[in-house]
SEFI-658161 format. One line per 2 residues: number of its first residue (from 1); their letters; for each residue x, y, z of C-alpha. Coordinates in Angstrom, 1 decimal, padded with zeros to 4 digits. Example, Ala and Ser with C-alpha at 12.3 -4.5 7.8 and 13.67 -1.06 7.14 Angstrom:
1) AS) 012.3/-004.5/007.8 | 013.7/-001.1/007.1 $
This chain:
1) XX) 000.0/000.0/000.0 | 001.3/003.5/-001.0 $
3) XX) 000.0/006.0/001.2 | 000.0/009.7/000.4 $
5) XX) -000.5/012.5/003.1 | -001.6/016.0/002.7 $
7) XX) -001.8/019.0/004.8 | -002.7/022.7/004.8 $
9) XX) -002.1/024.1/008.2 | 001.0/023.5/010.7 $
11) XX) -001.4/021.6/013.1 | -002.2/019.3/010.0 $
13) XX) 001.1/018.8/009.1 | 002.0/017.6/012.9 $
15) XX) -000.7/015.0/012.5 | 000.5/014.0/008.9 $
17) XX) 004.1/013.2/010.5 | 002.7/011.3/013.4 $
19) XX) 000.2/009.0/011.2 | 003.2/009.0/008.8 $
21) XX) 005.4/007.7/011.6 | 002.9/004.8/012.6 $
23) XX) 002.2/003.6/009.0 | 005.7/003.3/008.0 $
25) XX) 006.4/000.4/010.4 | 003.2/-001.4/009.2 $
27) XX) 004.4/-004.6/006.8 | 001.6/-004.0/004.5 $
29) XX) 002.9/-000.2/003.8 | 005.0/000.4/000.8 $
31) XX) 005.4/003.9/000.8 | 004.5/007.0/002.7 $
33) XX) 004.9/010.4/001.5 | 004.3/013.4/003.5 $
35) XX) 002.9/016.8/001.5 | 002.4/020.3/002.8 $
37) XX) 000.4/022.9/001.2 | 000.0/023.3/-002.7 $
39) XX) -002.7/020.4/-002.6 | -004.2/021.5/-005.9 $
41) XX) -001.2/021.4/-007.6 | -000.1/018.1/-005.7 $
43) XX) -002.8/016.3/-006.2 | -002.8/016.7/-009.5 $
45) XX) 000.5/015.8/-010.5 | 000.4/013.0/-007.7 $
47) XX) -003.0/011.7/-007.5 | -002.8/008.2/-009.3 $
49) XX) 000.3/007.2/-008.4 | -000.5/006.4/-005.2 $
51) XX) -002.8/003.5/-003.5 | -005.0/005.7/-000.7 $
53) XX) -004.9/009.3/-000.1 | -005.5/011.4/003.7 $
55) XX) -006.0/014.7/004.3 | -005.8/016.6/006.9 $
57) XX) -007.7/019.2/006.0 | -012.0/020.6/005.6 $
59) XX) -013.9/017.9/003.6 | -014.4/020.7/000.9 $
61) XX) -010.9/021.4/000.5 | -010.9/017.7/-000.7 $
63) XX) -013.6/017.8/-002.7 | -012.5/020.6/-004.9 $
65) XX) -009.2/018.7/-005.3 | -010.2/016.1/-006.4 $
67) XX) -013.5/016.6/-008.3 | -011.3/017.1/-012.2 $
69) XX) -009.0/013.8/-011.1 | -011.6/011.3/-010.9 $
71) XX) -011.8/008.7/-013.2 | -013.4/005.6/-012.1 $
73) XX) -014.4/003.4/-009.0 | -012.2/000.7/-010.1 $
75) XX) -009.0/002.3/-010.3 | -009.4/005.8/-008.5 $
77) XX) -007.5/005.7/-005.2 | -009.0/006.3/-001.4 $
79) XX) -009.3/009.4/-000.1 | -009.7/009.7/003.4 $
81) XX) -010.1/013.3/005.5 | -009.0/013.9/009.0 $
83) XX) -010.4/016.7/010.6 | -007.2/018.3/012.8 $
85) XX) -008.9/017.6/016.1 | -008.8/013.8/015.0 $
87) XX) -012.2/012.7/016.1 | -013.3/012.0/012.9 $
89) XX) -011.9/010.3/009.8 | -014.1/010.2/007.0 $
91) XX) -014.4/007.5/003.9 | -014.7/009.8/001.0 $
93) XX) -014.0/008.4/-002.3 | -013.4/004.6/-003.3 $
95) XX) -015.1/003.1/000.1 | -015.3/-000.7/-001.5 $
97) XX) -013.2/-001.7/-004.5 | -010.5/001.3/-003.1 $
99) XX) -010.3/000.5/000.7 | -011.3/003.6/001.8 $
101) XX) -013.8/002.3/003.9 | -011.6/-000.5/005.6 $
103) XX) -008.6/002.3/005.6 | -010.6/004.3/007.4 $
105) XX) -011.5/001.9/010.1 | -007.4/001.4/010.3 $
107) XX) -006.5/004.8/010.5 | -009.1/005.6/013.1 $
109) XX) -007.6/002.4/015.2 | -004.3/003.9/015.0 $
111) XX) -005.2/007.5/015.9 | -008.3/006.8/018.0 $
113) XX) -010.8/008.3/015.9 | -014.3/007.5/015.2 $
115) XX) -014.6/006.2/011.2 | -017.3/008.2/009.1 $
117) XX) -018.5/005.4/006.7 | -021.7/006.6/004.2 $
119) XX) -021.7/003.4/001.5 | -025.2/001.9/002.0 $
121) XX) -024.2/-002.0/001.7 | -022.5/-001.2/005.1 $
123) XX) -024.6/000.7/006.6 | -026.8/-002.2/006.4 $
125) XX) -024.7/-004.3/007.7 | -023.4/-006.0/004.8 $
127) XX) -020.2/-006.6/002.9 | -020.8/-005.4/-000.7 $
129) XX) -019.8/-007.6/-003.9 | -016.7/-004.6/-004.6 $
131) XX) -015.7/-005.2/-000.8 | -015.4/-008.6/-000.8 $
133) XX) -013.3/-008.2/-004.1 | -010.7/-005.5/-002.2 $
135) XX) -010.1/-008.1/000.6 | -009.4/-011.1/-001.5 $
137) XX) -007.6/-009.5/-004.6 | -010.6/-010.7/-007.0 $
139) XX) -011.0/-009.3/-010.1 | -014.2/-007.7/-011.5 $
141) XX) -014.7/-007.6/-015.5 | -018.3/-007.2/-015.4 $
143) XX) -018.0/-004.1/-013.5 | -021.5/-002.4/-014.8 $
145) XX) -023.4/-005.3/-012.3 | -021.7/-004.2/-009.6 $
147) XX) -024.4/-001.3/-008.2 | -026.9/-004.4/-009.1 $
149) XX) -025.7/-006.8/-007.2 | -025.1/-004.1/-004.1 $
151) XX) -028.0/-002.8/-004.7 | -029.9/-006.3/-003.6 $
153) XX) -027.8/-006.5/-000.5 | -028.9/-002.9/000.6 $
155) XX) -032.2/-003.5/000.3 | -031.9/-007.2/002.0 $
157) XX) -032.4/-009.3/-001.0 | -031.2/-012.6/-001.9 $
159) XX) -028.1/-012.9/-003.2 | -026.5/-016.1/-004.0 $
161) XX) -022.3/-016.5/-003.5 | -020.7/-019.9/-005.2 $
163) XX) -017.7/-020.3/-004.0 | -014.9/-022.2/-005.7 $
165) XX) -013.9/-025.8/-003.4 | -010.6/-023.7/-001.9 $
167) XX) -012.3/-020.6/-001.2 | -014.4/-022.3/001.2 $
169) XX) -012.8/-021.1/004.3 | -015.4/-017.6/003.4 $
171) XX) -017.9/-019.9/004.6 | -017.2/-018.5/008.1 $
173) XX) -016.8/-015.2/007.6 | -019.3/-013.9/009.5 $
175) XX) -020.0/-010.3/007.3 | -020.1/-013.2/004.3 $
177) XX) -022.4/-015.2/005.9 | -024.6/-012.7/006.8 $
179) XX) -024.6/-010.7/003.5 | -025.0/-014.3/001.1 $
181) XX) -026.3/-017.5/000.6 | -023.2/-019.9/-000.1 $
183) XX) -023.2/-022.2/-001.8 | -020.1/-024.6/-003.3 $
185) XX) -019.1/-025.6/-007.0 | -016.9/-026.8/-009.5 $
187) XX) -015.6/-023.9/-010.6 | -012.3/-021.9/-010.2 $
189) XX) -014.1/-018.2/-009.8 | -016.6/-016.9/-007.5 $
191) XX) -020.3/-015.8/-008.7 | -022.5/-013.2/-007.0 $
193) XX) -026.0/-014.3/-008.6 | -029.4/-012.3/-007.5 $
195) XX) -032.8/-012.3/-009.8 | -031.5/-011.7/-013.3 $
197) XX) -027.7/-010.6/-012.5 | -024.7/-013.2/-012.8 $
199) XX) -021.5/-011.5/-011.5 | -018.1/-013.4/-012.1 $
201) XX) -015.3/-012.4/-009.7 | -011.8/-014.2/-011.0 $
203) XX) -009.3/-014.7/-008.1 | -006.1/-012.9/-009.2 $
205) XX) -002.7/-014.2/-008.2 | -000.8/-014.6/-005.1 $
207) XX) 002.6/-016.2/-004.0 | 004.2/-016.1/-000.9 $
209) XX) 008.1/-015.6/-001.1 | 009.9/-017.5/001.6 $
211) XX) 013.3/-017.0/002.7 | 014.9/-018.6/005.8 $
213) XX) 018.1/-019.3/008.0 | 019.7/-022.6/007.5 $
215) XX) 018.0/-025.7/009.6 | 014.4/-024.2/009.8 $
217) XX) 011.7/-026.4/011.0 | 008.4/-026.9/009.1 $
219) XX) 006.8/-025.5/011.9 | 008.9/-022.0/011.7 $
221) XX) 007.7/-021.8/008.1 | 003.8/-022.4/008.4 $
223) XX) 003.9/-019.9/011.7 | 005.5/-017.7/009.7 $
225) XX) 003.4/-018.0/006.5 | 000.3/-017.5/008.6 $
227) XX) 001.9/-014.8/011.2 | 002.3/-012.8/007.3 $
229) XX) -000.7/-013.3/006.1 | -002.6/-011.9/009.4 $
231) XX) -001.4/-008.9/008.6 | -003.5/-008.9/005.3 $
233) XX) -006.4/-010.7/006.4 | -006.3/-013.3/004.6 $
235) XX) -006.7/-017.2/004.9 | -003.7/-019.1/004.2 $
237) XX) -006.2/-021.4/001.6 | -006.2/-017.6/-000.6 $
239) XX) -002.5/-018.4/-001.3 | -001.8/-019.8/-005.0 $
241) XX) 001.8/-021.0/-003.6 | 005.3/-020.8/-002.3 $
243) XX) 008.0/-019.6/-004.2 | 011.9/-019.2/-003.0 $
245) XX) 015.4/-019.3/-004.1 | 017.4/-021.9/-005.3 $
247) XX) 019.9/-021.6/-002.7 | 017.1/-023.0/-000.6 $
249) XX) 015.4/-025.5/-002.6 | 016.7/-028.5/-000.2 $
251) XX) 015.8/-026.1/002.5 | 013.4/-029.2/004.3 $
253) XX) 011.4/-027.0/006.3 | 010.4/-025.1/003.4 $
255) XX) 010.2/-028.2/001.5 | 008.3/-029.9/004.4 $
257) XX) 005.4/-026.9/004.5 | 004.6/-026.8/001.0 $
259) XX) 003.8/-030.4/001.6 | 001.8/-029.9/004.6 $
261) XX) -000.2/-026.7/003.1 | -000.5/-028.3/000.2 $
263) XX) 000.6/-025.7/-002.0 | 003.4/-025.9/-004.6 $
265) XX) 006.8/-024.8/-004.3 | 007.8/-022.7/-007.3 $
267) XX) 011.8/-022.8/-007.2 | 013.4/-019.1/-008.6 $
269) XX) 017.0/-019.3/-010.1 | 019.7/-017.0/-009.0 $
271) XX) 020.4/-015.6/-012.8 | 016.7/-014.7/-012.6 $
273) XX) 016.8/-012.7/-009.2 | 019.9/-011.1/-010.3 $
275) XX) 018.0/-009.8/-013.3 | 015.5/-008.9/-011.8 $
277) XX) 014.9/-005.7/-011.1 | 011.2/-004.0/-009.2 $
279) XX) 011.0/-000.6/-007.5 | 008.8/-002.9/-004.3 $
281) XX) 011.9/-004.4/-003.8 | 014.7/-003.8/-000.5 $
283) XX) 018.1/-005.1/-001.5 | 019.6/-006.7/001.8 $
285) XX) 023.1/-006.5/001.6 | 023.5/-010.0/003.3 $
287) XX) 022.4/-011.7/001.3 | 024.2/-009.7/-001.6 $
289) XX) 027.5/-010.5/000.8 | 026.8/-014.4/001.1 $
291) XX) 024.5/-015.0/-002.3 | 025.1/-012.8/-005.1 $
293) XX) 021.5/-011.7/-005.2 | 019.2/-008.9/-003.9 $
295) XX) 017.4/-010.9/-001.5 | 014.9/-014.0/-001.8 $
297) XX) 012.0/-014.1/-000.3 | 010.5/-010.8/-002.5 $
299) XX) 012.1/-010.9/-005.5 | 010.6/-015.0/-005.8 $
301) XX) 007.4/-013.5/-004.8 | 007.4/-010.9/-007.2 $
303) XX) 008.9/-013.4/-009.9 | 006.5/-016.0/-009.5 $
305) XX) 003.4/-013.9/-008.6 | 003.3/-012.6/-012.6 $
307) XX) 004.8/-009.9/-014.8 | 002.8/-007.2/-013.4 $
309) XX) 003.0/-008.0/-009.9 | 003.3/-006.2/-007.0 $
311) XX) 003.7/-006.7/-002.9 | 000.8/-006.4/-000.9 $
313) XX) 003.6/-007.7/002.0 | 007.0/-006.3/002.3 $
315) XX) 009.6/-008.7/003.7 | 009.1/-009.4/007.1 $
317) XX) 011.0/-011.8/009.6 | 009.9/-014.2/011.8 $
319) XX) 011.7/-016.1/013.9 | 014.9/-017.1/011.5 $
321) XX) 011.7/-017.4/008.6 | 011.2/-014.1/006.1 $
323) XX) 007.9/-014.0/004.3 | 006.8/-011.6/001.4 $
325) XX) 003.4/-011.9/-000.6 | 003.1/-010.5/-003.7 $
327) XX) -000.1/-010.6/-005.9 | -000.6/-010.4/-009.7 $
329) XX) -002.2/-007.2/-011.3 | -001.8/-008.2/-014.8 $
């Protein structure tokens, strides 16, 4: 996630540092950039090249901002406003297939504000067919059914949800359950059906790099794997597979919790790390030292996730294990 943070007064620009300061030791959190004054002007030079905007600033300020920049609810990035006394941060733009409305919730946790959420799925208490796409990296081709298929949940119709065999683990999500029927099928994508809409959701792409000290057990991995993916939410039955080095392809506790997870492991050469190159990445010069290569456990990721991937997990250690996820955006 690439955050971007705007302020217009000195009070605002305090708070931008501080929430700066908390997000940049978040695993999930790319990048965070820190902008002062000039919003017009930054925000339009800036505006899509980052993953969720917050301002600190009047909600009309925003508004203005961003009113000529919009483009669409697929690709248009969150905005979020916090008012400089921090009681309230509001979900303005991209609430569903953005994150604004769940990066709202997160920024209000870290700051202990109150989240302003207006998106009428939610209000009702249920997860909308967009939402459910933000949290597990779906994609949406059919985008025109979207308001459809939301727009039965708001008003507490049936809507039907068939779920691929290993994306049953949504059974117990309680928001799912509550929002669909569920139902299980042959399939390898997820359909939203209600009276005479069909919506296809296709699961895009993830890998879990996987780096380790010598001698690691198979538990060490899978704690690690699943300590990871917490931090995204996400079921370890969402991952497509392992991928690392082949400095550690005999690695047996890497070996061992492919097995075990039943997932495969996808095995990276060191001529392809070294050529590869991805701005998501953070050389460590260990490994460089000891290896020849940048690192393992992101570049395999990235490698192995698809041409046009991209971390949703930067490297993060556990206990002798490292761990990277990286999802497909092709």
């Amino acid at each position: 996630m690439r955050f971007a943070i705007i302020s217009v007064t000195e009070e605002g620009k305090k708070i931008s540092n501080n929430i700066a300061s908390i997000l940049e030791n978040d695993p999930t959190t790319l990048k965070v950039d820190v902008f002062h004054k000039n919003v017009n002007k930054t925000m339009k030079t800036f505006f899509h090249d980052y993953d969720c905007w917050i301002g600190i600033m009047a909600t009309g300020i925003m508004v203005r901002c961003i009113c000529p920049l919009i483009k669409s609810k697929l690709n248009d990035p969150a905005v979020l406003v916090v008012g400089e006394n921090q009681k309230h941060v509001i979900s303005l733009l991209s609430g569903h297939m953005g994150g604004a409305n769940y990066l709202s919730t997160k920024i209000a946790g870290l700051i202990g504000a109150v989240p302003v959420i207006t998106t009428a799925t939610d209000l009702n208490g249920k997860m909308g067919i967009d939402t459910l796409a933000y949290y597990y990296w779906l994609e949406i081709p059919q985008s025109h059914l979207i308001k459809d298929i939301n727009k039965q949940l708001s008003e507490g119709g049936d809507v039907d949800l068939y779920l691929p065999t290993h994306f049953t683990f949504l059974e117990n999500h309680p928001m799912i359950k509550r929002s669909y029927k569920i139902h299980t099928w042959d399939k390898s994508f997820i359909r939203a059906s209600s009276s005479n809409t069909d919506l296809d959701l296709y699961p895009k792409r993830i890998v879990a790099g996987v780096g380790s000290k010598k001698g690691v057990t198979e538990e060490q991995v899978i704690f690690a794997i699943r300590s990871a993916l917490q931090h995204l939410h996400l079921h370890i039955g969402r991952l497509d597979a392992l991928a690392t080095a082949e400095i550690k392809k005999d690695e047996g506790g890497i070996k061992n919790a492919a097995v075990t997870l039943d997932l495969p492991l996808e095995i990276v050469s060191l001529q392809s790390i070294k050529d590869f190159k991805h701005s998501d990445c953070t050389p460590s010069a260990l490994v460089e030292r000891e290896f020849g290569v940048q690192g393992v456990c992101e570049p395999s990721a990235l490698i192995q996730a698809g041409e046009k991937s991209q971390l949703i997990l930067k490297k993060t250690a556990f206990n002798g294990v490292t761990i990277a996820v990286a999802v497909d955006n092709s």
